[in-house]
Phi, psi and omega in degrees: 000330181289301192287352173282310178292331152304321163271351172260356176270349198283280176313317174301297194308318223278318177331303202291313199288298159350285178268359112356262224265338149278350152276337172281344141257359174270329160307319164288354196244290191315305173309318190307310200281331176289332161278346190266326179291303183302351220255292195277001189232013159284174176248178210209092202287170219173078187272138181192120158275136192213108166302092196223108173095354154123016186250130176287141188227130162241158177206138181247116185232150172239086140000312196297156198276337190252188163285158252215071181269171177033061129296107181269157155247171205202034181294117189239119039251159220275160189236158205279317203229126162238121179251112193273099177257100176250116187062215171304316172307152152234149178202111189297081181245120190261000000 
């Protein structure tokens, strides 16, 4: 009877350490996925120059699943005509 009890607290340790070492990669797999979600659902901004008519055109587009907050542009040397399209709107700032 000692050894049948002996062999089930044996069994009970090896059970703890197992789930143990399955709560400690499911801890590691939530993290992976929380960073990898925060990773894909940021945005994610896309600057691109193009030659057309003898005018250079930039267009900034955001890829991205989310908006774009706080974006500055920064243009040096100042440029005299800009033209701002969002969608459908244009909008002409001199």
């Amino acid at each position: 009877m000692a050894l049948l009890t002996l062999v089930y607290v044996f069994a009970t340790i090896i059970l703890a350490i197992l789930a143990l070492v399955a709560n400690h990669i499911s801890s590691k797999q939530l993290k992976t996925t929380i960073l990898l979600e925060k990773e894909r659902s940021r945005p994610y901004l896309v600057f691109d120059l193009f030659i057309e008519d003898h005018f250079v055109h930039a267009i900034i587009k955001n890829i991205g699943q989310t908006e774009a907050r706080g974006v500055t542009i920064e243009i040096t040397p100042t440029l005299h005509e800009v033209q701002l399209i969002f969608g459908p709107f244009c909008v002409l700032v001199y």
